[in-house]
ROGUPA-403994 format. One record per residue (C-alpha): residue in one letter; y, x, z; residue number from 1. Coordinates in nm, 3 decimals. Layout:
BEGIN
<pt><residu>a</residu><c2>Y</c2><c1>X</c1><c3>Z</c3><num>NUM</num></pt>
...
This chain:
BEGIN
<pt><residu>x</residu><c2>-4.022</c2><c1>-1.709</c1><c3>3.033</c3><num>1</num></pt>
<pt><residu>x</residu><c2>-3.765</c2><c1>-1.489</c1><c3>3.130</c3><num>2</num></pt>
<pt><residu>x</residu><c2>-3.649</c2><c1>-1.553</c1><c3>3.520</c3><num>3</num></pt>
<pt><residu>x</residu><c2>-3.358</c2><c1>-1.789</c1><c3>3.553</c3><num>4</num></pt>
<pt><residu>x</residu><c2>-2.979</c2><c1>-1.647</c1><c3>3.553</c3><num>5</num></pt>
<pt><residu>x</residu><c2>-2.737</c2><c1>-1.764</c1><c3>3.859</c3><num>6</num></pt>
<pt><residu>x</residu><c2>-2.452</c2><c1>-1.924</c1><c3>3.688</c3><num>7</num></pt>
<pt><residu>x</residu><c2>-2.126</c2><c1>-1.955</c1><c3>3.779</c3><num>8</num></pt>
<pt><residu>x</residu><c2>-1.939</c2><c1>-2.257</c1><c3>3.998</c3><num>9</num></pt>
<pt><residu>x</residu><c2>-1.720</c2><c1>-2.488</c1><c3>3.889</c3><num>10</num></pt>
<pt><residu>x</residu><c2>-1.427</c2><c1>-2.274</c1><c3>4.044</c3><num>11</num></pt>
<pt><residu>x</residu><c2>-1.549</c2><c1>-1.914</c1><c3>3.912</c3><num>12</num></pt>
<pt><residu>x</residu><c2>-1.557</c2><c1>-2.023</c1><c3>3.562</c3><num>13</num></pt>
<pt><residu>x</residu><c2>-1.192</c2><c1>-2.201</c1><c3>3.591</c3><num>14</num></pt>
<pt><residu>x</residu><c2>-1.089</c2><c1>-1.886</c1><c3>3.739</c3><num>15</num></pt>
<pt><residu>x</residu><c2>-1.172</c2><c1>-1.669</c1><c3>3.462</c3><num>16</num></pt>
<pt><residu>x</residu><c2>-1.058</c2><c1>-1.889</c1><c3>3.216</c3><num>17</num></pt>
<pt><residu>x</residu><c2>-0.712</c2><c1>-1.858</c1><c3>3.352</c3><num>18</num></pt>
<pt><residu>x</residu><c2>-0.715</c2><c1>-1.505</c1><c3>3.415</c3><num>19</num></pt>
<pt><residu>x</residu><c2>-0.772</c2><c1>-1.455</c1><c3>3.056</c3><num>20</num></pt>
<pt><residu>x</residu><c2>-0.503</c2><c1>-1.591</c1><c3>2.905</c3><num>21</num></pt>
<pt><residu>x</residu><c2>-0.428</c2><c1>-1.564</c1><c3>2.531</c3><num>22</num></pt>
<pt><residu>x</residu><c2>-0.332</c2><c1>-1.186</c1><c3>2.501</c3><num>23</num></pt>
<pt><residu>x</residu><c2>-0.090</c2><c1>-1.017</c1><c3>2.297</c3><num>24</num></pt>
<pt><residu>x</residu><c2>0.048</c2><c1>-1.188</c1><c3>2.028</c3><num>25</num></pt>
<pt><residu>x</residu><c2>-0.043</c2><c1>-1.083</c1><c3>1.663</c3><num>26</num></pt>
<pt><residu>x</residu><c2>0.256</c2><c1>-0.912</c1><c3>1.526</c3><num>27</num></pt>
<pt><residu>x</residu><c2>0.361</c2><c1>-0.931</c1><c3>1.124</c3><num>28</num></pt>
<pt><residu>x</residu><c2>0.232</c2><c1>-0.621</c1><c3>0.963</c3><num>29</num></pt>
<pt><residu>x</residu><c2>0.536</c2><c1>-0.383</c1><c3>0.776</c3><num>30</num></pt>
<pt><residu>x</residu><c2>0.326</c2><c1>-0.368</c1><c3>0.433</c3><num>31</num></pt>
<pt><residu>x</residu><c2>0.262</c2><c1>-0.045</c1><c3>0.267</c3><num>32</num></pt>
<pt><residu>x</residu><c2>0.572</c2><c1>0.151</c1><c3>0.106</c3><num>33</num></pt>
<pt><residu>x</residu><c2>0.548</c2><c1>0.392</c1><c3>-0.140</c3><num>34</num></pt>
<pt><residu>x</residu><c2>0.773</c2><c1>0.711</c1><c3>-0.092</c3><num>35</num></pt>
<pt><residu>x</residu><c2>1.044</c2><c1>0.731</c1><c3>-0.306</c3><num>36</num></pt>
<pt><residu>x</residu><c2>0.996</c2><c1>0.976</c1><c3>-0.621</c3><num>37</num></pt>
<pt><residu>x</residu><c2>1.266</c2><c1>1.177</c1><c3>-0.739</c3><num>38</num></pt>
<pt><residu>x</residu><c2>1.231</c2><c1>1.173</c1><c3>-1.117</c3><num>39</num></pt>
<pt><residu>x</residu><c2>1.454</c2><c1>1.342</c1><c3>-1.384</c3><num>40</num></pt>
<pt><residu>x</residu><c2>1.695</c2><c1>1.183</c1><c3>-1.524</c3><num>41</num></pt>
<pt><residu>x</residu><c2>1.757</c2><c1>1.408</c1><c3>-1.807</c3><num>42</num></pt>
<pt><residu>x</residu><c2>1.501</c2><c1>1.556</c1><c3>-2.040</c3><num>43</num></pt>
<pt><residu>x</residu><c2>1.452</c2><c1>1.936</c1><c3>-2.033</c3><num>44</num></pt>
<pt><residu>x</residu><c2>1.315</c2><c1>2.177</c1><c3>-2.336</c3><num>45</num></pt>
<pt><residu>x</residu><c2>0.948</c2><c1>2.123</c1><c3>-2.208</c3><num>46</num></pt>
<pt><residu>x</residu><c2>0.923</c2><c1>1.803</c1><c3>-2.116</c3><num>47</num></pt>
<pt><residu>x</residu><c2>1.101</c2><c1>1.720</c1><c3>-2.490</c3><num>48</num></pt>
<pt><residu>x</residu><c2>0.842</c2><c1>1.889</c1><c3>-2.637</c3><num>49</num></pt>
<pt><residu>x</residu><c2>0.552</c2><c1>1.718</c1><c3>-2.386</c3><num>50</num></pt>
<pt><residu>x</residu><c2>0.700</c2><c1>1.379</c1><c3>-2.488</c3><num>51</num></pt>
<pt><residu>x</residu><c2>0.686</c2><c1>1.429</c1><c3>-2.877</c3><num>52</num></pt>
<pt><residu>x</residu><c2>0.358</c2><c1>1.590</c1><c3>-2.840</c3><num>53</num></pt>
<pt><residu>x</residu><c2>0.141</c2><c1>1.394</c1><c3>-2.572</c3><num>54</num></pt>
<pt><residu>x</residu><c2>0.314</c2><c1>1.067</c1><c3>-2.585</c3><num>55</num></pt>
<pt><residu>x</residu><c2>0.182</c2><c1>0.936</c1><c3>-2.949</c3><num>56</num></pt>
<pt><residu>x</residu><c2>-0.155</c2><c1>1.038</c1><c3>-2.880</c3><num>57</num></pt>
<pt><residu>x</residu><c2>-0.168</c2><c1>0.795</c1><c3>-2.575</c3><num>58</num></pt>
<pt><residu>x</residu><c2>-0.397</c2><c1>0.466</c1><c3>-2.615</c3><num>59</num></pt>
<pt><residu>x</residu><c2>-0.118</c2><c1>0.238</c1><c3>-2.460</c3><num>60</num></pt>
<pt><residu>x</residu><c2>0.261</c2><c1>0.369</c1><c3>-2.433</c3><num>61</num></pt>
<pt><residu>x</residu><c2>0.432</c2><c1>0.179</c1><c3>-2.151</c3><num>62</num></pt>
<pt><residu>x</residu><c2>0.765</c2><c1>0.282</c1><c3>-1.964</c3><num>63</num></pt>
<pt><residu>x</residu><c2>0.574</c2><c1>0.350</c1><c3>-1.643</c3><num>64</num></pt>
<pt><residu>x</residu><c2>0.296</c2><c1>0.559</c1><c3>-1.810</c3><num>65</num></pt>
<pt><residu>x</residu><c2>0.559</c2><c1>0.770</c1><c3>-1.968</c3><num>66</num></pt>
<pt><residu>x</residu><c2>0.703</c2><c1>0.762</c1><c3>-1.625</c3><num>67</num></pt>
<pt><residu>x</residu><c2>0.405</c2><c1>0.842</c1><c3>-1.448</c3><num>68</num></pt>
<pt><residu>x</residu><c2>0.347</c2><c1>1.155</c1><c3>-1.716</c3><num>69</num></pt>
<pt><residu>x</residu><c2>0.630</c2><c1>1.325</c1><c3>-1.760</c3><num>70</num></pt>
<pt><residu>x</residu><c2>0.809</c2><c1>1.254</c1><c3>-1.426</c3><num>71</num></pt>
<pt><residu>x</residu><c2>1.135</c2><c1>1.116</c1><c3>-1.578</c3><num>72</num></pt>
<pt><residu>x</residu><c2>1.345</c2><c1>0.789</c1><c3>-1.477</c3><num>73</num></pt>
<pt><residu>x</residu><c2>1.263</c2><c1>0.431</c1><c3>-1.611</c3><num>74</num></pt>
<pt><residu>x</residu><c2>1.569</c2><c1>0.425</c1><c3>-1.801</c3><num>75</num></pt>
<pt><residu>x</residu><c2>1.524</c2><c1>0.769</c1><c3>-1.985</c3><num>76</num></pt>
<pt><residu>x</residu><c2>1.183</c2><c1>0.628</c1><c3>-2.049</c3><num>77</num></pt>
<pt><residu>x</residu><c2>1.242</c2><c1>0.311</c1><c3>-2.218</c3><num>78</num></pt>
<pt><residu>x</residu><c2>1.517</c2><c1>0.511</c1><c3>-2.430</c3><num>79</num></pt>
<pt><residu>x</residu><c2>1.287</c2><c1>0.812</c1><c3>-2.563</c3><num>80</num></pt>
């Protein structure tokens, strides 16, 4: 058996249960934020020619993959 540990009074233990106390208090967390993207907002030669060439060939065509691709805004994107 392993020899016998002195514990605490009465008084010690209320002692360091008030010194404790709760802490600091959890604050609300900001969230993550993207950083804002400056995307086109009118098409140039190449990225005319990207958009008639690579965008058919894609498995799913959405206005944020198009987006994504040819770095333009969502509006020019829906209307191409």
């Amino acid at each position: 058996m392993p020899p016998k540990i002195q514990q605490k009074s009465k008084e010690q233990k209320m002692a360091a249960a008030m010194a404790g106390g709760k802490g600091k208090k959890k604050k609300w967390s900001k969230g993550k934020s993207r950083d804002k993207i400056d995307n086109k907002v009118l098409l140039s030669k190449e990225q005319h020619d990207r958009l008639y060439s690579e965008i058919p060939k894609m498995k799913l065509i959405t206005v944020s993959t198009v987006v994504e691709k040819l770095k333009i805004s969502g509006g020019l994107a829906r209307r191409s």
